[in-house]
N, C-alpha and C positions, 0 to 999 in steps of 0.2 A: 511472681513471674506470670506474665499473662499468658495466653494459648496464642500458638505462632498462626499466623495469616497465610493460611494455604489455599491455593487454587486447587479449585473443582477438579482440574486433570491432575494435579500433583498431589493428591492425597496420597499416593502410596499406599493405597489397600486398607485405610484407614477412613471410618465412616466419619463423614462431618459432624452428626449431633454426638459422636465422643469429646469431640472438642469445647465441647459445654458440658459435659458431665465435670466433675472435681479433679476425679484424674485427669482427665485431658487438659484441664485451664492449668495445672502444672507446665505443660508446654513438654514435648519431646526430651530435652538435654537434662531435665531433673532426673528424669530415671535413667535414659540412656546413654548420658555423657554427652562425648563429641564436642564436634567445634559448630559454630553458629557460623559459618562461611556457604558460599554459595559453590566452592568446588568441592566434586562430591566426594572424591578421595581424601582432600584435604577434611573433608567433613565428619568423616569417619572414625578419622584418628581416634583413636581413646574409647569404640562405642562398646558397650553393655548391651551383650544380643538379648540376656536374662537378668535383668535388676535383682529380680526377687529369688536368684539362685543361693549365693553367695551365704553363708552360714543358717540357710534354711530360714530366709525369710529374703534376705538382701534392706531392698528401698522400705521393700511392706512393712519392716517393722516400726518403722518410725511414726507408723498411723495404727497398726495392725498388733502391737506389741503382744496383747493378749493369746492372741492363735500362735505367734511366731516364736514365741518361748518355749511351747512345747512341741509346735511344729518339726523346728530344728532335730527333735531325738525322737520322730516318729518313725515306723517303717517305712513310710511313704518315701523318707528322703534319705535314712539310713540305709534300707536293704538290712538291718541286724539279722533276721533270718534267715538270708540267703549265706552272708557273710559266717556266721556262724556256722552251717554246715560246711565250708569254704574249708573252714580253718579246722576244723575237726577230720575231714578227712585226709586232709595234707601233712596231720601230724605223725613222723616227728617233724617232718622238714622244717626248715625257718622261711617263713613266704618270702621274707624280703628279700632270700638268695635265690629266688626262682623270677618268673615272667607270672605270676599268678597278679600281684597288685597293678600288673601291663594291661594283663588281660581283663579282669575287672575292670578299667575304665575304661576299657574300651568295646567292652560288649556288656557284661553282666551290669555295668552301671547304668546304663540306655536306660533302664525301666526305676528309675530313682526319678523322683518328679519334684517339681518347685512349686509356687504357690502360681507363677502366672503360665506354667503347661499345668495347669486344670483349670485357669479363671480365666484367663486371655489368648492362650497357643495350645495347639495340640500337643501330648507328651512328647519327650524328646525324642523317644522310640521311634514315635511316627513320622517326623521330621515334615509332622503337616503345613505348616506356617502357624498365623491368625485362625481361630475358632469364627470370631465374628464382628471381621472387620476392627481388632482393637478395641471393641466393647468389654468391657468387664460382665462376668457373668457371677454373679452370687453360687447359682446352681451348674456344673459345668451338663453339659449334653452330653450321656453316656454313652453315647452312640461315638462318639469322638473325643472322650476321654478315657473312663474304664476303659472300653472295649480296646483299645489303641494298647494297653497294655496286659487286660485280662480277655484276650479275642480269643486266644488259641484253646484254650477249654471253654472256662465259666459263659462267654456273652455265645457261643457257638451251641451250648445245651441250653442256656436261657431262652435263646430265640427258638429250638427249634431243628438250628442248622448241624448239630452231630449230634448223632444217637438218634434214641428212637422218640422223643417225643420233645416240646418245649415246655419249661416252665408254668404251670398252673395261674402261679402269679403276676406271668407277664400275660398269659395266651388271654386269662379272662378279664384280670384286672386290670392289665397293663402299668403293671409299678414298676418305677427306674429304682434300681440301685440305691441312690440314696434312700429309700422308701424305711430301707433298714439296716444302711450302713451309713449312721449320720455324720453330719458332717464332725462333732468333737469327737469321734472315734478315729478319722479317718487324719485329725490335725492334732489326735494327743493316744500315743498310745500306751491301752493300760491292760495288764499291773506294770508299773515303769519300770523300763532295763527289762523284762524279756527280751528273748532274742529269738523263739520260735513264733513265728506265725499262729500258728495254730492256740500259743500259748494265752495270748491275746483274750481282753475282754471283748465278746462277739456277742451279736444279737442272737438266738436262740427262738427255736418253732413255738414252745411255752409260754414267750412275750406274748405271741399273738392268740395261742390256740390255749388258753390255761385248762379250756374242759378237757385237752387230749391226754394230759400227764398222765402216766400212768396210776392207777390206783385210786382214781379222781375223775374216770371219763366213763361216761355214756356208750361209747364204741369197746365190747368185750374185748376185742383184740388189742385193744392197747393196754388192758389190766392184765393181759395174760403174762407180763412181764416185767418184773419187778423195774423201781426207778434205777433210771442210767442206766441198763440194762444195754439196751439198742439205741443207738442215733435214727431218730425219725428215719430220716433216709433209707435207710435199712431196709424199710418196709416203703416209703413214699418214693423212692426214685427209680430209674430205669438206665439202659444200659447205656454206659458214656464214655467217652475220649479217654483213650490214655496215648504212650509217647513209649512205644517199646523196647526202643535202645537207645537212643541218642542223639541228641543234636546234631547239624551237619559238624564236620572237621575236616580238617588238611592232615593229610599222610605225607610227610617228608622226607621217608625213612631213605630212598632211593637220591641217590644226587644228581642233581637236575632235573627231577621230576615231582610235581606237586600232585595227589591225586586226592579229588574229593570225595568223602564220604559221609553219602545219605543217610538217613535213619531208612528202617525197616518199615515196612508199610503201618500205618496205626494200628491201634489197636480194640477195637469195642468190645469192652467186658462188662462184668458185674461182678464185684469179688469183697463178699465180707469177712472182716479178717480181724485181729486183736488188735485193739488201741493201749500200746506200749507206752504214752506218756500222754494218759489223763491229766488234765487241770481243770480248773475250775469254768472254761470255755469250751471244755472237750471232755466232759464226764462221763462219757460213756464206756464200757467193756469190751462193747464189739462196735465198729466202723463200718464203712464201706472203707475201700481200701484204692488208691490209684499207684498206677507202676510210673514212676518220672524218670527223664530222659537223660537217663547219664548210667555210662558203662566206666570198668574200671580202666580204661587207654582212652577215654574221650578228650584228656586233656594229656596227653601222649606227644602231640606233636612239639606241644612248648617248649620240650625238652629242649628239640631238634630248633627250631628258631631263638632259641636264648645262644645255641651256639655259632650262628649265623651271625648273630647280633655281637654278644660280646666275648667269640672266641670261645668260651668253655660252654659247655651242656651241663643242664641242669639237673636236677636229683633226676636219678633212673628210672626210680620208683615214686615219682611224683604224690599219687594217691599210695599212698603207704599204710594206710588206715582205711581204707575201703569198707572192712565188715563191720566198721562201728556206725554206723549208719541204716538202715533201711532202703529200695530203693520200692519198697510198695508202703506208701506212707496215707496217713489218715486221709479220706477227701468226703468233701459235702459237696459232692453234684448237684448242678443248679437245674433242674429236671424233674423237679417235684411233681406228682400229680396224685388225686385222695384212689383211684384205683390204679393197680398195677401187678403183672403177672404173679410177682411173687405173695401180693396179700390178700386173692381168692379166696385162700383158705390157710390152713397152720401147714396142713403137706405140699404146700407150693412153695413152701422153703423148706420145710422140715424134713431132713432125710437126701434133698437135691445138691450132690454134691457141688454139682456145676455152679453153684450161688455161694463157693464159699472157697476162702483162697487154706489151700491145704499145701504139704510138703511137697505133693506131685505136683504142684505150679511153679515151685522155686526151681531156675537151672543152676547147673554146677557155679554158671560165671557168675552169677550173682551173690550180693555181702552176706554174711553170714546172719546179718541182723534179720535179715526177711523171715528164718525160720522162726523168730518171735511174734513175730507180726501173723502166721499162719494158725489156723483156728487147729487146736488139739485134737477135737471130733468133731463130726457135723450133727446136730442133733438128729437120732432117729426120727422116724416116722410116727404119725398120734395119731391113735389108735378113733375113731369118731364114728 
């Protein structure tokens, strides 16, 4: 099929020398369907807004089989860890009798991406159009693809823009993202069938820094503590984003009135707390620890619109499993830098409660799980 004869003005946002790349000399209707007519509705018929959606890969696999085999069961297009605590906390309920797999597609799915919202379109999230002009990008610009889905913490402390300081590795170096989250991490995730994020094989500070490991480094402070002891961060990050109650939600409790409810002003903390499910991408004993945005009524109103919808209301108790979970859960803030208040000295952590998430953090409304997640003692004070 050759590449279609388009006028200068009817490009449609489409740069001409794509039409000499490979992809382009496909011509339009290979990937996107439709009719070859000149009426533009009629032309539409049948079209494919995302080729390369459709079983995690779509058209790409037919050139791209390699990436698209494992692509299809990544988190990138799965969501398994969000999904995962999805269905953990909703047990016993059966999702399928609730508005939960409704509301999944139509919110919590937004942030599932394909192979052409990171090469070709902005995430679906962003609902930006074309990246650039229908070029193929090998390397997506993280400015408009990460950030479009990881903007609201990770690219907001990376740059700079929440907390108190930016990334060391963007401020000096200025490395993207990919730098060291490659791309076969990001199109094959391993060890295969996790379902927790965290659980994930991830790059780690000791790729790059081997002199820093403990018991092996130059800098006394990092031997004062045995391996896996601490997550870098610990000691390398500063105070960052969290999300203190909740995403927005609809209140529909009253009839005839919809009332929205905001989350609680943010939160900037510092809180290191116990890493309750170490693996092998998360070896560490103690964490920093982030508070995520979910209360136990946050999905409260579903009830009330399942009975709108089809006549009966749904489980009462929607989150019925609420304290199996944590809602201050492991985090690596992207906020690194080699000085920072707490690594002055050993008593700039040693003994300061305020840097360490204890029982008196945890409120009544929150899952039971957090009091795992809270450090037993705070280590005293060292004596120097």
């Amino acid at each position: 099929m050759t590449a279609p004869q388009v006028r200068g003005r009817d490009t449609f946002g489409v740069a001409k020398d794509f039409l000499e790349t490979q992809h382009g000399e496909l011509g339009c209707r290979y990937c996107h369907k439709g009719k070859n007519v000149d009426d533009e509705d009629e032309a539409h018929v049948g079209l494919v807004k995302d080729p390369s959606e459709e079983g995690g890969g779509g058209v790409c696999k037919e050139c791209h089989e390699e990436i698209t085999s494992t692509f299809k069961d990544s988190m990138h297009y799965t969501l398994n860890g969000i999904m995962d605590i999805v269905l953990t906390i909703s047990k016993p309920n059966k999702i399928e009798d609730t508005l939960l797999p409704a509301a999944w597609k139509l919110d919590c799915n937004e942030c599932h991406t394909s192979c052409g919202s990171c090469h070709v379109a902005w995430p679906h999230v962003a609902k930006g159009g074309l990246i650039d002009r229908h070029r193929f990008l090998k390397k997506p610009p993280m400015e408009k693809t990460c950030y479009a889905c990881h903007g609201s913490r990770y690219a907001g402390e990376y740059m700079g823009l929440l907390g108190e300081t930016a990334d060391v590795h963007y401020e000096k170096l200025q490395m993207e993202c990919y730098d060291c989250h490659k791309g076969e991490q990001l199109h094959n995730t391993q060890p295969k069938g996790v379902k927790r994020h965290y659980a994930t094989t991830t790059p780690r500070c000791e790729d790059c820094h081997p002199d820093a490991k403990p018991g092996n480094s130059r800098v006394a402070m990092h031997n004062a503590h045995e391996e896996n002891e601490l997550a870098c961060t610990v000691c390398h990050s500063n105070t960052y984003f969290n999300c203190q109650n909740c995403h927005v939600s609809l209140d529909v409790k009253e009839k005839g009135k919809i009332k929205v409810i905001f989350p609680s002003d943010p939160l900037y903390t510092f809180k290191i707390g116990r890493n309750i499910d170490i693996q092998p991408g998360n070896p560490y004993k103690y964490n920093l620890v982030r508070h995520t945005p979910m209360l136990k009524n946050s999905l409260a109103s579903l009830r009330y619109f399942q009975f709108t919808i089809t006549g009966k209301p749904g489980p009462e108790d929607l989150i019925a499993n609420w304290d199996a979970l944590p809602t201050w859960n492991s985090a690596n803030p992207h906020n690194v830098q080699k000085r920072t208040p707490q690594n002055r000295s050993c008593n700039s952590c040693h003994g300061v409660k305020e840097l360490f998430l204890t029982k008196d953090d945890i409120k009544p409304e929150d899952p039971k799980a957090n009091y795992k997640v809270a450090v037993d003692k705070v280590p005293p004070k060292i004596e120097e």
